[in-house]
C-alpha positions as a LaTeX table, in Angstrom:
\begin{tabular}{lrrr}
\hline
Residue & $x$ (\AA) & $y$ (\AA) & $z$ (\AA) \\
\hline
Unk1 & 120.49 & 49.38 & 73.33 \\
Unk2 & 120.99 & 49.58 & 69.90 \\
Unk3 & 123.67 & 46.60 & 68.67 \\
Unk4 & 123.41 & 44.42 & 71.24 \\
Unk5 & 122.37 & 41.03 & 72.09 \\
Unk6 & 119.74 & 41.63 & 74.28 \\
Unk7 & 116.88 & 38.95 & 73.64 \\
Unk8 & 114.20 & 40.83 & 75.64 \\
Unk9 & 113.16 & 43.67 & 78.29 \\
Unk10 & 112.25 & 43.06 & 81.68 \\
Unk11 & 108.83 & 44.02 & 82.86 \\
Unk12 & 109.86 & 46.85 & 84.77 \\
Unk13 & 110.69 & 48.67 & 82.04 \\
Unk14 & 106.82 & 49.40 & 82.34 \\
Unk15 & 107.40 & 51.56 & 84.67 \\
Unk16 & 109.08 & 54.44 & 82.47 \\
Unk17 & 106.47 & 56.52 & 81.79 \\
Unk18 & 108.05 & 59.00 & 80.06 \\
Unk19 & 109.62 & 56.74 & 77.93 \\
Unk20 & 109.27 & 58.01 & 73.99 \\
Unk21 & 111.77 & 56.58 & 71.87 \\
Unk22 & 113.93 & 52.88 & 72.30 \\
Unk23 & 116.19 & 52.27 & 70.02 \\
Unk24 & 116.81 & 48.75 & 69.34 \\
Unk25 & 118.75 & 48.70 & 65.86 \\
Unk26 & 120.67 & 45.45 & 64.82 \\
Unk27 & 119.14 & 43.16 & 67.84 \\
Unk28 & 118.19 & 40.66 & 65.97 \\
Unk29 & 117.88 & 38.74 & 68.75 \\
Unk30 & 115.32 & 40.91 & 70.20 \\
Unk31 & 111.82 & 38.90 & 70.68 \\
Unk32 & 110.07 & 40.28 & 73.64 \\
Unk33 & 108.74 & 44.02 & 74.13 \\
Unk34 & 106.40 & 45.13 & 77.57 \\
Unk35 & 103.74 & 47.20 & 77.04 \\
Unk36 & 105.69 & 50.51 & 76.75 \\
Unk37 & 102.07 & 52.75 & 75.79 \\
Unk38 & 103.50 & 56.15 & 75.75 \\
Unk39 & 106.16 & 54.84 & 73.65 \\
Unk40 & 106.54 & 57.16 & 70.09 \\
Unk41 & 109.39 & 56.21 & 67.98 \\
Unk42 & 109.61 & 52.39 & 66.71 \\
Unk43 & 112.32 & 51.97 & 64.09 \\
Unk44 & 111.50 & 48.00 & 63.47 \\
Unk45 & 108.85 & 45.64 & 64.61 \\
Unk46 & 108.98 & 42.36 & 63.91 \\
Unk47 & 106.14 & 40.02 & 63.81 \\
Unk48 & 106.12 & 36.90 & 65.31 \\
Unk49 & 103.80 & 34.08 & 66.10 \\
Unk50 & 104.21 & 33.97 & 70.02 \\
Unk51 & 102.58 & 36.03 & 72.61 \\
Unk52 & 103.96 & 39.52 & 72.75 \\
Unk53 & 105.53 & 39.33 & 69.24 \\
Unk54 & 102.22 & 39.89 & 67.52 \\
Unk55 & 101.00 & 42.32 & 65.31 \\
Unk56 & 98.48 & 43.79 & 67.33 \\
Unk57 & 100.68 & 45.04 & 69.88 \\
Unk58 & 101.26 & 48.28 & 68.17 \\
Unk59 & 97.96 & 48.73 & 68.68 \\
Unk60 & 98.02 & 50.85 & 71.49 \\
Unk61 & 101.14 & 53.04 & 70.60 \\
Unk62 & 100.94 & 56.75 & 69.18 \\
Unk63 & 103.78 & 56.25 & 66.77 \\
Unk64 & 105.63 & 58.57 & 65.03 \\
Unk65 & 108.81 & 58.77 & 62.44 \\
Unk66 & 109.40 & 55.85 & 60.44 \\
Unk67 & 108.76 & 52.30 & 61.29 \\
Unk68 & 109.71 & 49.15 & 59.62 \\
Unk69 & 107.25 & 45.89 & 59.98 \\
Unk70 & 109.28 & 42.83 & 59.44 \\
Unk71 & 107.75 & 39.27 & 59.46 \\
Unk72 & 104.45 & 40.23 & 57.80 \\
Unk73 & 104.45 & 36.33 & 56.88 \\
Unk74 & 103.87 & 35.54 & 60.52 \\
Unk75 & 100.05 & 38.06 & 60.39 \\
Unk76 & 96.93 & 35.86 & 59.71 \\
Unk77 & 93.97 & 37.61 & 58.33 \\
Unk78 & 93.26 & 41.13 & 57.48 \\
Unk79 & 91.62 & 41.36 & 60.64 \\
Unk80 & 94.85 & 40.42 & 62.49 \\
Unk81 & 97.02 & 43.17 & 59.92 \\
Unk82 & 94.04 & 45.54 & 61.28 \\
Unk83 & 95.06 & 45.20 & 64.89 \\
Unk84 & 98.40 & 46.95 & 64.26 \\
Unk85 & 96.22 & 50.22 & 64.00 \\
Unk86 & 97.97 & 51.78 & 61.52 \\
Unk87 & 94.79 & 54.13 & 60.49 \\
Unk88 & 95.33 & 56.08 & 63.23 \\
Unk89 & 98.96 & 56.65 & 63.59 \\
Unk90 & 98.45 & 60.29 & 61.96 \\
Unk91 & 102.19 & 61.14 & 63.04 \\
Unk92 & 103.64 & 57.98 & 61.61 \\
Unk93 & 105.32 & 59.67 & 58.10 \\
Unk94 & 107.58 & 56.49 & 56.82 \\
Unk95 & 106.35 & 52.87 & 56.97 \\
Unk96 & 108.14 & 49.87 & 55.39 \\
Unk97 & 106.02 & 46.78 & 55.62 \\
Unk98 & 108.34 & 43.34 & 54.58 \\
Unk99 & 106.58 & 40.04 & 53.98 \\
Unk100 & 109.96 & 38.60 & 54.07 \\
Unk101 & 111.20 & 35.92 & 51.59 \\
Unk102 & 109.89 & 33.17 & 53.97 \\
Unk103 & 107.27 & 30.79 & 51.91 \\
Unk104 & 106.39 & 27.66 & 52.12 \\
Unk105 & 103.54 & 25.06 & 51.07 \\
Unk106 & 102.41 & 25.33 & 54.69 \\
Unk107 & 101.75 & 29.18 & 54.85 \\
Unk108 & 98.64 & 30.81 & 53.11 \\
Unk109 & 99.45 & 32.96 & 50.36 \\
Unk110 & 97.60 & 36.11 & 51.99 \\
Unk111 & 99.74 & 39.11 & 51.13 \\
Unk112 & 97.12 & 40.75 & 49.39 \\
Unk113 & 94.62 & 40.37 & 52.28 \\
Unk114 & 97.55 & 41.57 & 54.63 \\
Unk115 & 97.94 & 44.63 & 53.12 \\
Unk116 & 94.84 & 45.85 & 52.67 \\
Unk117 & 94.48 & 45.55 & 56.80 \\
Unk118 & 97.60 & 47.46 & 56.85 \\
Unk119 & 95.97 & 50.71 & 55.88 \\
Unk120 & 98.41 & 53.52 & 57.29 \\
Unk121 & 97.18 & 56.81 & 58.39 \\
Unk122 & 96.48 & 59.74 & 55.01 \\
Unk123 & 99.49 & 61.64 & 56.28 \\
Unk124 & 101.52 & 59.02 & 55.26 \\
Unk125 & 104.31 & 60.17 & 52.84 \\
Unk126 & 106.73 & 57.50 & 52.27 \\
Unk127 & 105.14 & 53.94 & 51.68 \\
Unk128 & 107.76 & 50.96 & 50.53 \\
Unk129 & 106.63 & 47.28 & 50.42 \\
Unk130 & 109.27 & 44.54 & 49.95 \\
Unk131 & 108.93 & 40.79 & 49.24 \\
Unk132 & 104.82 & 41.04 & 48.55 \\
Unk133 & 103.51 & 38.63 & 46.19 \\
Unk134 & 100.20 & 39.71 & 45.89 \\
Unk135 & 98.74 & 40.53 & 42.35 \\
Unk136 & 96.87 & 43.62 & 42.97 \\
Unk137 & 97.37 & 46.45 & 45.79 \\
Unk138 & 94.33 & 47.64 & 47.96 \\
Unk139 & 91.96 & 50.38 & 47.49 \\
Unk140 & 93.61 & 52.61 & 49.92 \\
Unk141 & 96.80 & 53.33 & 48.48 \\
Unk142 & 94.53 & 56.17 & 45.90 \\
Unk143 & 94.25 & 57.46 & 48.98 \\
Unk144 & 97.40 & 58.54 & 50.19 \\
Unk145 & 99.24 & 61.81 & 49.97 \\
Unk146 & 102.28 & 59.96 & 49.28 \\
Unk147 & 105.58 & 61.83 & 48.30 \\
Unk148 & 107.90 & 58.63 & 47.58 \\
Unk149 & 106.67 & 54.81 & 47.18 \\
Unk150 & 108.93 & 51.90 & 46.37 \\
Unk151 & 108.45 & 48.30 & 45.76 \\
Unk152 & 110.98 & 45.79 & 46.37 \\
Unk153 & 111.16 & 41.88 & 45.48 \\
\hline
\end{tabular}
């Protein structure tokens, strides 16, 4: 479905069990996801602030490959970031996590707290983090077995 228009997936798409990897690269219209569980590869999530766009639906899923988080401006608290369950995606090995360039006087400047409720999984071995404004990165990243890390404004 990659390249298309599509704005969402219908609910039946539940029923695919066996379902492991949708692509949906360049639909940028794309806002609504079912609950696809068994679901393994996830090139690009992006966060939004409705039901079903939130950060805590990749709670559930047993991700692997690389997986981009866009809208990290739309997560509220570390304890929302912690929902995504990143600590135990042990097969995830790539994981770009963008803030976006979206601030305003309205939004709370929580990047820091964001991130450090992003904690991936130790196997972890390519880490980038684009648009954070944060002055200091969390505890966690000493942690890592990382082979490549990149920071982008």
């Amino acid at each position: 479905m990659s390249s298309t228009v599509i704005k969402s997936l219908p609910e039946s798409m539940t029923c695919l069990q066996n379902l492991q990897t949708l692509k949906l690269k360049d639909c940028s219209y794309f806002v609504n996801c079912p609950k696809l569980r068994n679901l393994q590869t996830l090139s690009i999530f992006i966060v939004g602030s409705d039901r079903g766009q939130q950060i805590g639906e990749l709670k559930e899923l047993n991700l692997s490959g690389e997986l981009t988080i866009k809208g990290l401006h739309n997560v509220r608290d570390s304890e929302d970031a912690r929902s995504a369950n990143l600590k135990r995606k042990q097969d995830l090995c790539a994981l770009i996590l963008d803030y976006g360039d979206i601030k305003t006087d309205n939004l709370l400047d929580n990047d820091e707290e964001i991130l450090d409720g992003l904690q991936p999984h130790p196997n972890l071995k390519k880490l980038s983090i684009w648009s954070y404004q944060g002055l200091k990165f969390p505890n966690w990243m000493l942690d890592l077995n990382l082979i490549e890390i990149s920071l982008r404004l």
